[in-house]
C-alpha positions as CSV (number, residue, x, y, z in Angstrom):
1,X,55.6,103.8,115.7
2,X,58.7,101.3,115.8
3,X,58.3,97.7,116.4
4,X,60.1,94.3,115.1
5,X,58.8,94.1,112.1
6,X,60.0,97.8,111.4
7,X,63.1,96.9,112.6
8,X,63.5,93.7,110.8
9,X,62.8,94.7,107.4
10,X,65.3,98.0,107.9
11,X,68.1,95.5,108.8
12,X,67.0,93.4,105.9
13,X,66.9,96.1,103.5
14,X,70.0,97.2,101.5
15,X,71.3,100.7,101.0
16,X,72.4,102.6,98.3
17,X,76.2,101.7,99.4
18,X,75.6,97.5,99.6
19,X,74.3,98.4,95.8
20,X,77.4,99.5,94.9
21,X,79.0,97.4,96.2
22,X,77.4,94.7,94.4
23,X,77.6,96.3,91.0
24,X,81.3,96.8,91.6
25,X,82.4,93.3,92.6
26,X,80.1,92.1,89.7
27,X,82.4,93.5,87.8
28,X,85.5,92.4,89.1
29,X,84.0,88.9,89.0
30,X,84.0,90.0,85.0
31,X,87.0,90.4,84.9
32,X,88.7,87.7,86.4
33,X,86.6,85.4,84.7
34,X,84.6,83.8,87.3
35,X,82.1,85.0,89.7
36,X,83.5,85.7,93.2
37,X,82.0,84.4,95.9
38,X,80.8,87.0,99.0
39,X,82.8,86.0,102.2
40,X,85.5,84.5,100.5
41,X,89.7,85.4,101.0
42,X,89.1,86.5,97.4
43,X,85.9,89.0,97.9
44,X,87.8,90.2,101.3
45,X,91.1,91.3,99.8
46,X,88.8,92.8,96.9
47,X,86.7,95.0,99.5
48,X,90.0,96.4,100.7
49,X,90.9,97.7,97.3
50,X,87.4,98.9,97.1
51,X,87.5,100.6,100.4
52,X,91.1,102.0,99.3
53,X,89.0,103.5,96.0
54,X,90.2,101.4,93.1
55,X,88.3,100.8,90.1
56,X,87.7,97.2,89.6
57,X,90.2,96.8,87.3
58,X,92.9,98.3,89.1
59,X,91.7,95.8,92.1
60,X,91.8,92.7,89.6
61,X,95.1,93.9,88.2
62,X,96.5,94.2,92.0
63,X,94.9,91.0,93.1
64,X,96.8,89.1,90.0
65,X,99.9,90.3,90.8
66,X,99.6,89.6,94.4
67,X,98.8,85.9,93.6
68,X,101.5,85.9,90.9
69,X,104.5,86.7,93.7
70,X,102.8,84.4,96.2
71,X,103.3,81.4,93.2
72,X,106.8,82.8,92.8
73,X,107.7,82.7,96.2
């Protein structure tokens, strides 16, 4: 039978992909030295390269050189 609380803790619960997820931008945060915070510009342009199926270190890499030619600019 389905009700609220069903419901609830379903929505609340996270899936094998948020886990991921997690462990992956864990390790980005690694890498750049500092841990990034989830619904930031930084963590946003990070899931992109994550959705696009970089490795964290190509993302870090990426997202380096990105900020690099903004400076530059």
């Amino acid at each position: 039978m389905f009700n609220m609380a069903t419901m609830a803790a379903d929505e609340c619960r996270e899936d094998a992909q948020d886990r991921a997820y997690y462990r992956w931008i864990e390790k980005a945060s690694d890498l750049l030295g500092h841990q990034v915070t989830l619904g930031s510009r930084e963590e946003s342009d990070l899931h992109d390269f994550y959705a696009d199926g970089c490795t964290p270190d190509e993302a870090v890499t990426e997202l380096l050189a990105q900020a690099e030619l903004a400076r530059a600019a």
